[in-house]
PDB file as gemmi writes it, atoms N, CA and C in Angstrom:
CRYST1    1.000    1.000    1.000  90.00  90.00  90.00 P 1                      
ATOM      1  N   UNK A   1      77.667 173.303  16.481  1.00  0.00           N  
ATOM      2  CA  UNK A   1      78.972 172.952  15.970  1.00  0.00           C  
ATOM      3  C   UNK A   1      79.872 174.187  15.867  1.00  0.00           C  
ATOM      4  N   UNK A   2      79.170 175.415  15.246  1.00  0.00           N  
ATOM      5  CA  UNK A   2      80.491 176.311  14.827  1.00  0.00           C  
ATOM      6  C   UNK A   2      80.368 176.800  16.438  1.00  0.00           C  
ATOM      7  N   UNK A   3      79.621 176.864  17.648  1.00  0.00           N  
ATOM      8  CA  UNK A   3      80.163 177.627  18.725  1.00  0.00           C  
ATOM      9  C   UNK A   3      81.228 176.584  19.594  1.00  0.00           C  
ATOM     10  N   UNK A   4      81.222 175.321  19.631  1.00  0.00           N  
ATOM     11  CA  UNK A   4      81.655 174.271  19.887  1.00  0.00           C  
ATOM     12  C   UNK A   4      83.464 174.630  18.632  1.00  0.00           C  
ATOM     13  N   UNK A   5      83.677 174.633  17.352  1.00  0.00           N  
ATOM     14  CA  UNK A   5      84.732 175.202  17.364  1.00  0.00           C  
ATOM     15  C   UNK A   5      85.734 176.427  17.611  1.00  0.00           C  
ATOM     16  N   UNK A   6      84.250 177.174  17.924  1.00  0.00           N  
ATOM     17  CA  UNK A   6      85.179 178.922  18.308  1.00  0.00           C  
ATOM     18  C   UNK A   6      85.743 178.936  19.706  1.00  0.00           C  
ATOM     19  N   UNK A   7      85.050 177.982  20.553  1.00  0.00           N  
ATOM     20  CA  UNK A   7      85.667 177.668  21.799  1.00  0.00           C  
ATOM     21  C   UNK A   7      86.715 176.916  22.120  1.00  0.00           C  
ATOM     22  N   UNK A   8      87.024 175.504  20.689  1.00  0.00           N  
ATOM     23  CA  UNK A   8      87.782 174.972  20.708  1.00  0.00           C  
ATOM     24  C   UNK A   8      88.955 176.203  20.302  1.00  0.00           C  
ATOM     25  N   UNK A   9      89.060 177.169  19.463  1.00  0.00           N  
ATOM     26  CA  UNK A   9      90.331 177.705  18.773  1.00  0.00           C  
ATOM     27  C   UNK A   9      90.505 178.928  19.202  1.00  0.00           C  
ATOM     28  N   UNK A  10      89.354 178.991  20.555  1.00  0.00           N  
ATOM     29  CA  UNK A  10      89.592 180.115  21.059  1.00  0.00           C  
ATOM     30  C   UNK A  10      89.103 181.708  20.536  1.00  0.00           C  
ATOM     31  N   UNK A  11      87.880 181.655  19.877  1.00  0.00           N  
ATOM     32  CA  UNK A  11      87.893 182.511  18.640  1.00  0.00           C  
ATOM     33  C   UNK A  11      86.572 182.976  19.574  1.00  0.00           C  
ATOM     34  N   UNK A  12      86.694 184.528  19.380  1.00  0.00           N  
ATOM     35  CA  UNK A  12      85.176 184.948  20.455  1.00  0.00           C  
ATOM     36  C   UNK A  12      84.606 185.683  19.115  1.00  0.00           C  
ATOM     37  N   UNK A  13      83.150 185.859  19.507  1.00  0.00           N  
ATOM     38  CA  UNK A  13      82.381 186.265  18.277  1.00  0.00           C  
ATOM     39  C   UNK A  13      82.501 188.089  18.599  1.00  0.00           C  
ATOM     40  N   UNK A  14      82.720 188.990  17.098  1.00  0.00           N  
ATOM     41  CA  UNK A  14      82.936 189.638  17.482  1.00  0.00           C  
ATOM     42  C   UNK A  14      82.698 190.838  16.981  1.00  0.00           C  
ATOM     43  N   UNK A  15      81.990 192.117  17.310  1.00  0.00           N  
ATOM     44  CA  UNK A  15      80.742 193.577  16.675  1.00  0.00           C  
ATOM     45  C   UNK A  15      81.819 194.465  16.519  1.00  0.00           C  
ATOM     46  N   UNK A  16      82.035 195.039  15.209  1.00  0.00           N  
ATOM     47  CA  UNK A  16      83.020 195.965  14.861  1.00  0.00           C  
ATOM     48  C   UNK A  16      82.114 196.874  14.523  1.00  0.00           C  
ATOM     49  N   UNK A  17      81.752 198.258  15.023  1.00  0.00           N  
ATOM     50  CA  UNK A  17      81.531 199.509  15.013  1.00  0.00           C  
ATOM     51  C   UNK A  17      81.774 200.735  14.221  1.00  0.00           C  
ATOM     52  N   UNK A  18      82.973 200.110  13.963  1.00  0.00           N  
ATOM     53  CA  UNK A  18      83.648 201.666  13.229  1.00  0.00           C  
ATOM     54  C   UNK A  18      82.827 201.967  12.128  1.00  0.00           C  
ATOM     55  N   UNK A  19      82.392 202.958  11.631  1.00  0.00           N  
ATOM     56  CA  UNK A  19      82.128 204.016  10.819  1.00  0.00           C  
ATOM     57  C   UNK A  19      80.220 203.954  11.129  1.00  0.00           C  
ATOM     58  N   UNK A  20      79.368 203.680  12.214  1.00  0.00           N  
ATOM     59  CA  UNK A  20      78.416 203.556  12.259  1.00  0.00           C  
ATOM     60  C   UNK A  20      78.196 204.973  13.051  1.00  0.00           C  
ATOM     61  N   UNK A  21      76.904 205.367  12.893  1.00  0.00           N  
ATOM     62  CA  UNK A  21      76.626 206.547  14.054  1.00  0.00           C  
ATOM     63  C   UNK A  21      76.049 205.731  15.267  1.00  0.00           C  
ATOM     64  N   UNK A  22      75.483 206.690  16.245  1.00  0.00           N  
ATOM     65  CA  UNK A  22      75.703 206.320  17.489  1.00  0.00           C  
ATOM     66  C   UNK A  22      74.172 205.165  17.686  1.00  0.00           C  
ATOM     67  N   UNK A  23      72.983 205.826  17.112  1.00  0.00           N  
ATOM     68  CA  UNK A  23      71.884 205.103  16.773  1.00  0.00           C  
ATOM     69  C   UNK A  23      71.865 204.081  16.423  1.00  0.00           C  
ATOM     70  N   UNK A  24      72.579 203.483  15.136  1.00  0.00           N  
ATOM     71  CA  UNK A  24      72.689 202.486  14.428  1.00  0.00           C  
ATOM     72  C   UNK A  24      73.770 201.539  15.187  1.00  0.00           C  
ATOM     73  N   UNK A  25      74.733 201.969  16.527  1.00  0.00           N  
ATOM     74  CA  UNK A  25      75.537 201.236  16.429  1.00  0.00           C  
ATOM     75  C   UNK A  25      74.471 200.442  17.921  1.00  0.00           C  
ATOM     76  N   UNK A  26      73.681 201.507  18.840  1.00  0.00           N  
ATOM     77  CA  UNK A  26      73.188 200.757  19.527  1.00  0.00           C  
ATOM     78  C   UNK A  26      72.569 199.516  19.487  1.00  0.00           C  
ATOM     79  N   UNK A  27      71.317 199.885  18.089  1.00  0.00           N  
ATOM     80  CA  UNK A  27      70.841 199.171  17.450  1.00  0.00           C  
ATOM     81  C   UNK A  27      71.520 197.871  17.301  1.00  0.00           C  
ATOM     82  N   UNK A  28      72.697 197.557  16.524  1.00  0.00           N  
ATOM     83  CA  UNK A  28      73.689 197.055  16.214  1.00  0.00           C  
ATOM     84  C   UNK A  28      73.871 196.131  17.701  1.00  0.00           C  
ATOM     85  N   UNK A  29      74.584 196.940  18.559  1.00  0.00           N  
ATOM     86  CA  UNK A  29      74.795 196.119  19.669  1.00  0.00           C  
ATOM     87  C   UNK A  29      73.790 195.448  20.754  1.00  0.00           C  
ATOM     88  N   UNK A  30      72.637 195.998  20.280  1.00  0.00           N  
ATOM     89  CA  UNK A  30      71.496 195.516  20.974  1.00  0.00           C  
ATOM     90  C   UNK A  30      71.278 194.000  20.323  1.00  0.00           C  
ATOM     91  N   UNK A  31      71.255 194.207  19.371  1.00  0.00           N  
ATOM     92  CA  UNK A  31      70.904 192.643  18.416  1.00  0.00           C  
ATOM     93  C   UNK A  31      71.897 191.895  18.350  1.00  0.00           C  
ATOM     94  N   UNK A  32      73.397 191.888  18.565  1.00  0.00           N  
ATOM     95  CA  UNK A  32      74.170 191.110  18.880  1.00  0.00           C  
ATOM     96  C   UNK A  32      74.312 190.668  20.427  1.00  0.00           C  
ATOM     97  N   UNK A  33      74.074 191.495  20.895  1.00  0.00           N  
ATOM     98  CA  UNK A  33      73.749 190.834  22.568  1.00  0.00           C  
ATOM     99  C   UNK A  33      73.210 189.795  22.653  1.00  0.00           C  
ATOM    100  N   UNK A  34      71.953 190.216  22.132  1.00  0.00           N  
ATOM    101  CA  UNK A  34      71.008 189.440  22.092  1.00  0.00           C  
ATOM    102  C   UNK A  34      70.972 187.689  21.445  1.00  0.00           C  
ATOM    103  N   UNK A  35      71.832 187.840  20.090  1.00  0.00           N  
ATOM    104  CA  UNK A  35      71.620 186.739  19.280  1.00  0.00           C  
ATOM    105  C   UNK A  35      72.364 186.301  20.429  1.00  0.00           C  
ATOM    106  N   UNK A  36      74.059 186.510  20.561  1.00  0.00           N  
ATOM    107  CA  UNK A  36      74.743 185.867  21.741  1.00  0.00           C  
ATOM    108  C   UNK A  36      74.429 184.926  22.038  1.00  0.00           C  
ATOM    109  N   UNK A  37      73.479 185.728  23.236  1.00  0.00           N  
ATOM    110  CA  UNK A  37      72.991 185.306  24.425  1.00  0.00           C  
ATOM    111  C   UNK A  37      72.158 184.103  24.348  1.00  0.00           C  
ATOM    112  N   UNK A  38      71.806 184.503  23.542  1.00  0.00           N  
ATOM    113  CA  UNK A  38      70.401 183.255  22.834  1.00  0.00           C  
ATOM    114  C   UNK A  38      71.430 181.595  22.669  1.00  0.00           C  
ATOM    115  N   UNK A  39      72.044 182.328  21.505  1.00  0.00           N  
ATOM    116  CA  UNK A  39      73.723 181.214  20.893  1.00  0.00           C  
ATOM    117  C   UNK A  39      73.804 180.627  22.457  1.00  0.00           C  
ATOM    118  N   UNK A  40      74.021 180.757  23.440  1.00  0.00           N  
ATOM    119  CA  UNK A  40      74.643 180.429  24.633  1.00  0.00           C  
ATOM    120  C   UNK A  40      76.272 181.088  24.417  1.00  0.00           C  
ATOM    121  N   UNK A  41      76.857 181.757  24.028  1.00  0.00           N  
ATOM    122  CA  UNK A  41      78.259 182.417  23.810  1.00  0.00           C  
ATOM    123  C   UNK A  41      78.834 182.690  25.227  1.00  0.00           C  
ATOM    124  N   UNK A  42      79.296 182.399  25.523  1.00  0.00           N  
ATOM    125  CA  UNK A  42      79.604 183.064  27.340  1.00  0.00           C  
ATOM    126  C   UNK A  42      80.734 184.316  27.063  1.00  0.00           C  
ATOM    127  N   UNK A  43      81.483 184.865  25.946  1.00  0.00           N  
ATOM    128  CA  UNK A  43      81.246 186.138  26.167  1.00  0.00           C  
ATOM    129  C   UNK A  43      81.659 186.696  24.574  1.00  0.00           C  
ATOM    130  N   UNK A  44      81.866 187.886  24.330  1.00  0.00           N  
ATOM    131  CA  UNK A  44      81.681 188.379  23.404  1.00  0.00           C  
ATOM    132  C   UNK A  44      82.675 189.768  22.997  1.00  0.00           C  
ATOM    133  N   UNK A  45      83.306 190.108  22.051  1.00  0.00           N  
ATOM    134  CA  UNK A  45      83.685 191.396  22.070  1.00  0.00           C  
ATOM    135  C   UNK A  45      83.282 192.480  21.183  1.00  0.00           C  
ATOM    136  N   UNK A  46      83.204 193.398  21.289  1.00  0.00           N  
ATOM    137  CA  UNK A  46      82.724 194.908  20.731  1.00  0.00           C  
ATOM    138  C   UNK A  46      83.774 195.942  20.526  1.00  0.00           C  
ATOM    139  N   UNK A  47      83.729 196.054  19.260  1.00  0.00           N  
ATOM    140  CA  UNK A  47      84.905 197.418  18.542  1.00  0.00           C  
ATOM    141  C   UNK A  47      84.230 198.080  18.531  1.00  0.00           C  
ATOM    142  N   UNK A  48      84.575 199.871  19.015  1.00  0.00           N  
ATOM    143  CA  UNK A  48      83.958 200.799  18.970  1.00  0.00           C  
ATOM    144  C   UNK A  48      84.594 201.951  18.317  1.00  0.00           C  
ATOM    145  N   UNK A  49      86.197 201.557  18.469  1.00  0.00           N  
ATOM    146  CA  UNK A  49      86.990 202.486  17.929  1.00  0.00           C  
ATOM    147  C   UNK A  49      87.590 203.533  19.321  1.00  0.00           C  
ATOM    148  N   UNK A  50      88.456 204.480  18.803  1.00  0.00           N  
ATOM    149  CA  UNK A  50      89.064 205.504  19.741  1.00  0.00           C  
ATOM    150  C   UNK A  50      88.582 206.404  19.507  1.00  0.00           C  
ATOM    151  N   UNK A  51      87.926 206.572  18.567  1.00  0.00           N  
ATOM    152  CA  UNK A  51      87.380 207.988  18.071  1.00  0.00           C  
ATOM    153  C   UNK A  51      88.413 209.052  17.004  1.00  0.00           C  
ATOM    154  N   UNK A  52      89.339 208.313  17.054  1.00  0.00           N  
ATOM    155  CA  UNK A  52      90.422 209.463  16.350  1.00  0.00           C  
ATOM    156  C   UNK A  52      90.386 210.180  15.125  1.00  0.00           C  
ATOM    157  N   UNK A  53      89.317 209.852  14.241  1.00  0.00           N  
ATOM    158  CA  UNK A  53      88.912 209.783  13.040  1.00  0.00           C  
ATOM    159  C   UNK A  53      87.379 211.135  13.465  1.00  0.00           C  
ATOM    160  N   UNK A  54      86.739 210.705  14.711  1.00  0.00           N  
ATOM    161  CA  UNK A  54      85.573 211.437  15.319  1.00  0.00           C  
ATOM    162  C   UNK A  54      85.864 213.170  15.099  1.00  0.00           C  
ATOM    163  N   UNK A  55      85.077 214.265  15.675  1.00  0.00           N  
ATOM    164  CA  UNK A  55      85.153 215.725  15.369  1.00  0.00           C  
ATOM    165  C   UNK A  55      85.956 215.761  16.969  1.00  0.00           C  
ATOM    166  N   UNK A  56      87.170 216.925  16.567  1.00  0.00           N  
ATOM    167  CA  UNK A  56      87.773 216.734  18.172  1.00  0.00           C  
ATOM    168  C   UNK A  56      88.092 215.466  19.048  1.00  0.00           C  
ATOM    169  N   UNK A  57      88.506 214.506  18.073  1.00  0.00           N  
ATOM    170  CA  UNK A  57      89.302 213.375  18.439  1.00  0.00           C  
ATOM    171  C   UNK A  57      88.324 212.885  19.775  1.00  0.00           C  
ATOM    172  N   UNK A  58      87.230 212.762  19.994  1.00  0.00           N  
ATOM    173  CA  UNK A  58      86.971 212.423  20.904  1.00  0.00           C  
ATOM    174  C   UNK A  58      85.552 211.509  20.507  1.00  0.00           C  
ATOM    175  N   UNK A  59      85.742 209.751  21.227  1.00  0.00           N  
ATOM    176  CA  UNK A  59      85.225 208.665  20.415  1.00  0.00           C  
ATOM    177  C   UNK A  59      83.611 208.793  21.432  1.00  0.00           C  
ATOM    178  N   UNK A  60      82.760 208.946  20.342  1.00  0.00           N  
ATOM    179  CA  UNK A  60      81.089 209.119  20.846  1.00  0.00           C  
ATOM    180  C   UNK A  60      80.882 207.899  21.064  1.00  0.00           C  
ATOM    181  N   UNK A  61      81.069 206.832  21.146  1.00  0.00           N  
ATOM    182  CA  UNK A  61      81.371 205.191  20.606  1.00  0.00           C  
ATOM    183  C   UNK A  61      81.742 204.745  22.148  1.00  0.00           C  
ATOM    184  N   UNK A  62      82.629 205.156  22.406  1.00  0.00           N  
ATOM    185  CA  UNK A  62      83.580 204.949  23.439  1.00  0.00           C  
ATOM    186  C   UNK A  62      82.972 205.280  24.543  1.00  0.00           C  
ATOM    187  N   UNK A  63      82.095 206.229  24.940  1.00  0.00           N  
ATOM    188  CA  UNK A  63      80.692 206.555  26.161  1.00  0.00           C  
ATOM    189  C   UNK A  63      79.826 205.956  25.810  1.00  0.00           C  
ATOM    190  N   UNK A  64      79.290 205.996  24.660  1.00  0.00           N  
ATOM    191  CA  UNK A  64      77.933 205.679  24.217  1.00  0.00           C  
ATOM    192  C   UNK A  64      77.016 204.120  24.342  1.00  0.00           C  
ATOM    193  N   UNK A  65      78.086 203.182  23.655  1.00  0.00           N  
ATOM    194  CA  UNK A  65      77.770 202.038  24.034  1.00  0.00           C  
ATOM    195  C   UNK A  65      78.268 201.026  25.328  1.00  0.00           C  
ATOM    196  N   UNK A  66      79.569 201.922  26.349  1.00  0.00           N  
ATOM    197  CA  UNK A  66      78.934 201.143  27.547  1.00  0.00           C  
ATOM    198  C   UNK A  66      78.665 201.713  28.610  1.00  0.00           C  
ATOM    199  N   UNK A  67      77.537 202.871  27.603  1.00  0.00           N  
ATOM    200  CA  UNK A  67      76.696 203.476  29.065  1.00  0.00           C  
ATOM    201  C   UNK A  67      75.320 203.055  28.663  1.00  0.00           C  
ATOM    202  N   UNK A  68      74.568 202.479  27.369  1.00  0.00           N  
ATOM    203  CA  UNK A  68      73.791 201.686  26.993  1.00  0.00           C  
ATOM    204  C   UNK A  68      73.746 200.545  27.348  1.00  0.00           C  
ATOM    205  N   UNK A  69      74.930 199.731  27.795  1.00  0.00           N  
ATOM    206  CA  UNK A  69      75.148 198.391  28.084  1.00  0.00           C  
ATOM    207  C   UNK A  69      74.764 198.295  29.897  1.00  0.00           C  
ATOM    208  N   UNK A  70      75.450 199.242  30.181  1.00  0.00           N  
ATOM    209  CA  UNK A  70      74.979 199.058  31.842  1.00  0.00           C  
ATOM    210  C   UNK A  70      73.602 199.557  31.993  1.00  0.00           C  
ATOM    211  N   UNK A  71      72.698 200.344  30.830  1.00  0.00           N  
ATOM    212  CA  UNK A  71      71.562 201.037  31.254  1.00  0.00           C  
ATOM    213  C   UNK A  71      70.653 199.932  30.955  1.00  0.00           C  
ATOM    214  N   UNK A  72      70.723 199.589  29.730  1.00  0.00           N  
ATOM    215  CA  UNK A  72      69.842 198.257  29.158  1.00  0.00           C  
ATOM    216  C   UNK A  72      69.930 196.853  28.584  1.00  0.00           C  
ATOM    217  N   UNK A  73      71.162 196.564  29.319  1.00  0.00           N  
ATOM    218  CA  UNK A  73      71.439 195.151  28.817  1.00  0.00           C  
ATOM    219  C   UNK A  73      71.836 194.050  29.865  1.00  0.00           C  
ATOM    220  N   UNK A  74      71.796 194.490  31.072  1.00  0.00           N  
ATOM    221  CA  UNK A  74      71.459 193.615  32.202  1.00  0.00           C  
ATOM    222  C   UNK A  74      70.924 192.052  31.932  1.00  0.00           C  
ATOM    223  N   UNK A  75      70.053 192.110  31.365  1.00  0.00           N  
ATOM    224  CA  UNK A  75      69.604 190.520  31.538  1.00  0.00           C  
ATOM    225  C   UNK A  75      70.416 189.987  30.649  1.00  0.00           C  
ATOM    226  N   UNK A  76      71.129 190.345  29.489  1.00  0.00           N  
ATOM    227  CA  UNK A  76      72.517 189.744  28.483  1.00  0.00           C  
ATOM    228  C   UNK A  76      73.580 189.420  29.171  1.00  0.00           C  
ATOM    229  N   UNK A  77      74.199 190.546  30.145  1.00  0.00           N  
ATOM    230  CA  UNK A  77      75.187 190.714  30.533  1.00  0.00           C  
ATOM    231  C   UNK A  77      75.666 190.670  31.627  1.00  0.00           C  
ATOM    232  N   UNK A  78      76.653 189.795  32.388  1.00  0.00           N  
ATOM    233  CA  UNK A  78      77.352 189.772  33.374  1.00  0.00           C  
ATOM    234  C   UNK A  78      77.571 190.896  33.921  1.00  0.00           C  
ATOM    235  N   UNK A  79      78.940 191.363  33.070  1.00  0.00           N  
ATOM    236  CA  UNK A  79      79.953 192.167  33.114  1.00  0.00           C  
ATOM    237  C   UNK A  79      80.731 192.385  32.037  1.00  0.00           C  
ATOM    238  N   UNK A  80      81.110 193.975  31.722  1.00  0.00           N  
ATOM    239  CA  UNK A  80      82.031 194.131  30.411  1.00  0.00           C  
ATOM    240  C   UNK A  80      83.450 194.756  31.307  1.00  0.00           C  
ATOM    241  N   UNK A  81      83.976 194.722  30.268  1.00  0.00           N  
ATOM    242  CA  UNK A  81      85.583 195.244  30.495  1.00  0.00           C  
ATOM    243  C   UNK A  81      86.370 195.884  29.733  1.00  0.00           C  
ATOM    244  N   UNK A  82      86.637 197.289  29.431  1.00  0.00           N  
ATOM    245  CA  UNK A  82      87.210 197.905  28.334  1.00  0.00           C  
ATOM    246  C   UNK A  82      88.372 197.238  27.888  1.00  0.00           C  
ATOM    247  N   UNK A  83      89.024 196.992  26.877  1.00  0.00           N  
ATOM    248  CA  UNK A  83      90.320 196.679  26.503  1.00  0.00           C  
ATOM    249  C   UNK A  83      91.279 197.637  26.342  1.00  0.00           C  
ATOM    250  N   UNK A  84      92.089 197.516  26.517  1.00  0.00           N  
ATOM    251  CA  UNK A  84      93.459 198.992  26.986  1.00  0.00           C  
ATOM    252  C   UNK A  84      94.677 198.401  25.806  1.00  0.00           C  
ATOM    253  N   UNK A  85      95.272 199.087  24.827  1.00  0.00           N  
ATOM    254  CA  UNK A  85      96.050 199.147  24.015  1.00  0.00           C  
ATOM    255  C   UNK A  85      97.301 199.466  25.186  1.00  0.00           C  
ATOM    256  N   UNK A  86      98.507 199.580  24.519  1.00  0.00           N  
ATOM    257  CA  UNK A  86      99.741 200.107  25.724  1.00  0.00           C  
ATOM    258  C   UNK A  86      99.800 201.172  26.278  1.00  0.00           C  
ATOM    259  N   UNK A  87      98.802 202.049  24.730  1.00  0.00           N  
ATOM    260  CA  UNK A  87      99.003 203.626  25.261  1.00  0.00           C  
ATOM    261  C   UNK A  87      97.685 203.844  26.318  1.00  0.00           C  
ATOM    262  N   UNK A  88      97.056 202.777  27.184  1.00  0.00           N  
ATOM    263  CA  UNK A  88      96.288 202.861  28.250  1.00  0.00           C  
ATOM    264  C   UNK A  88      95.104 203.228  27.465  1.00  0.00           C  
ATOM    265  N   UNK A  89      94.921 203.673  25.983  1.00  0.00           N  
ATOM    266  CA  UNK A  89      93.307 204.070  25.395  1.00  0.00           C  
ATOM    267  C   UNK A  89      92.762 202.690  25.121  1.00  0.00           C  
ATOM    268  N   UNK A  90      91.461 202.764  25.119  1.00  0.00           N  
ATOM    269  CA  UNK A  90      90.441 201.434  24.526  1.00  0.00           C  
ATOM    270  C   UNK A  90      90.118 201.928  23.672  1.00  0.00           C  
ATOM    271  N   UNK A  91      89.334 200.764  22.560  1.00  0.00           N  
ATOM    272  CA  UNK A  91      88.584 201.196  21.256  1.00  0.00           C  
ATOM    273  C   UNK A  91      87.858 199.679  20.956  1.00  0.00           C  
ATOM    274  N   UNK A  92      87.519 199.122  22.508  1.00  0.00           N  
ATOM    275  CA  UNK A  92      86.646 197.882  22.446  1.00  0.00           C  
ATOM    276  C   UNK A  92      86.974 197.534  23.737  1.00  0.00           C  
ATOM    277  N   UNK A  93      85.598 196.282  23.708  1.00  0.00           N  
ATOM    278  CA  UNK A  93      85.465 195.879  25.272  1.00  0.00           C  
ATOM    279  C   UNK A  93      85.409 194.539  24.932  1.00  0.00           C  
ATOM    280  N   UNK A  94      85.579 193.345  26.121  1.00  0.00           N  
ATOM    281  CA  UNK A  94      84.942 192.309  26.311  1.00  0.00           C  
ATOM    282  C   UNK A  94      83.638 192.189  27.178  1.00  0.00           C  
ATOM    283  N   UNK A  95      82.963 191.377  26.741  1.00  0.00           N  
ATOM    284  CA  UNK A  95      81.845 191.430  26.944  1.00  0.00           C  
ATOM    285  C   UNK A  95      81.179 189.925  27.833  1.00  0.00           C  
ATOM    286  N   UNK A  96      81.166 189.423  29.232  1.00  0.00           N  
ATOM    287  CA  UNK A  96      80.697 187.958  29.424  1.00  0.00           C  
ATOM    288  C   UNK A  96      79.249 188.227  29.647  1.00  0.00           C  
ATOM    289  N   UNK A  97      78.759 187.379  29.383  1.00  0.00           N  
ATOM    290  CA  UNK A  97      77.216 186.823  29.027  1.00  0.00           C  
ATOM    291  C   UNK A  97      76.369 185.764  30.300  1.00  0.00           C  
ATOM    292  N   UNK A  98      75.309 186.356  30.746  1.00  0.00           N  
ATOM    293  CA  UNK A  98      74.747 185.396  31.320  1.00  0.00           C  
ATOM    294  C   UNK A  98      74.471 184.275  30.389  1.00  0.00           C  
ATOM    295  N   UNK A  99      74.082 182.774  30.897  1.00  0.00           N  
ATOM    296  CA  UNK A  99      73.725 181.924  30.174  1.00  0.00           C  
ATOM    297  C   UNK A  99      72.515 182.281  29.938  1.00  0.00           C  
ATOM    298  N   UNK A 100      72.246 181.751  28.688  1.00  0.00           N  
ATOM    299  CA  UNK A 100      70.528 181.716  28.576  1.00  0.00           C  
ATOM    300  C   UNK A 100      69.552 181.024  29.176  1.00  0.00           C  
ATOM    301  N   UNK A 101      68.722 181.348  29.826  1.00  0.00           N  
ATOM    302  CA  UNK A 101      67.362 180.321  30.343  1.00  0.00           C  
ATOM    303  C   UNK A 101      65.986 180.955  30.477  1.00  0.00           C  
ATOM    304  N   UNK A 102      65.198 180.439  31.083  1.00  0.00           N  
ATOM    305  CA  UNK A 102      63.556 180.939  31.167  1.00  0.00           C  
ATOM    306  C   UNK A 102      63.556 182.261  31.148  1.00  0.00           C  
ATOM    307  N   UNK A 103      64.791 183.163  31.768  1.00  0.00           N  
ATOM    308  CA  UNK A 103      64.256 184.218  32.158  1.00  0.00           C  
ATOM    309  C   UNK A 103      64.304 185.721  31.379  1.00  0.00           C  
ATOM    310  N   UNK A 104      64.359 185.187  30.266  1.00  0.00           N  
ATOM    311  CA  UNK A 104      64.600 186.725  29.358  1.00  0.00           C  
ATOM    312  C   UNK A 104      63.959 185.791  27.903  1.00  0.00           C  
ATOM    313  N   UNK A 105      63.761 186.945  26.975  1.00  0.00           N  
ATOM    314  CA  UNK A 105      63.613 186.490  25.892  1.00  0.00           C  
ATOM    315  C   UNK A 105      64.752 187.116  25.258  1.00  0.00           C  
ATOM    316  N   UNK A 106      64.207 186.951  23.796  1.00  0.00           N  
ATOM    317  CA  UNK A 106      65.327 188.236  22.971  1.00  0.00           C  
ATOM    318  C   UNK A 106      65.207 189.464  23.294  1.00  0.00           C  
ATOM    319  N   UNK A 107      64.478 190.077  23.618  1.00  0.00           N  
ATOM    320  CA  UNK A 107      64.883 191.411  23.643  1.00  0.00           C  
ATOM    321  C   UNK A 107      65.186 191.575  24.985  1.00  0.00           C  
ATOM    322  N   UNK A 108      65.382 190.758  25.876  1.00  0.00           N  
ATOM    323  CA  UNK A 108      66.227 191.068  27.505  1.00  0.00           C  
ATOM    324  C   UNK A 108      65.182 190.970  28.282  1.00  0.00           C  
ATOM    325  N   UNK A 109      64.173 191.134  27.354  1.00  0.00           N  
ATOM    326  CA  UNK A 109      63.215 191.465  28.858  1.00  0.00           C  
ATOM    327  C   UNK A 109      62.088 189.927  28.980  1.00  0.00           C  
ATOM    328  N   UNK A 110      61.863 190.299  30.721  1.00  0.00           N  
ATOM    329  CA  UNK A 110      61.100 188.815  31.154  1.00  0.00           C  
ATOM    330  C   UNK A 110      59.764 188.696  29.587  1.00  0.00           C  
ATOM    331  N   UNK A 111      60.075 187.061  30.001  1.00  0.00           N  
ATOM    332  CA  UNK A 111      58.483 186.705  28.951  1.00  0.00           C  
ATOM    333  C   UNK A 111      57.419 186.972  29.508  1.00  0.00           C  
TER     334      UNK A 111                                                      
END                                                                             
């Protein structure tokens, strides 16, 4: 029922990041992939932030989790797509989802 109304109102489920370190946020995004995917969600979005708040303005967030996503989240994931503010920076992605079936469990990998 509630994924049946988030689709009706248009509402995507969605991992906000900010103030996590880089460990905890993988963590973090590993287990939301996952539930997702499971949910059947066909796609998903992820806040990571710009980093602007980071040491030397530069967001660990912003490499970190979608170079984790293309390294180990393949069987979750289609394809992601950074989101671009006007000033051309991201500080989140969209995220589409394979459907779920036989061939992964929760943690991505074959049963």
């Amino acid at each position: 029922m509630r994924s049946l109304l988030r689709r009706l109102f248009g509402i995507v489920p969605t991992l906000d990041l900010h103030g996590l370190g880089v460990r905890r946020s993988l963590d973090e995004t590993r287990d939301f992939l996952a539930a997702a995917h499971e949910a059947g969600e066909p796609r998903v979005r992820i806040v990571y932030g710009k980093g602007r708040g980071s040491p030397g303005g530069v967001g660990v967030l912003r490499q970190a989790v979608p170079a984790w996503i293309e390294q180990n989240a393949g069987a979750w994931v289609a394809r992601f797509e950074r989101v671009l503010d006007s000033s051309g920076d991201d500080g989140a992605m969209m995220v589409w989802l394979h459907p779920p079936g036989p061939g992964t469990n929760e943690t991505g990998d074959p049963p």
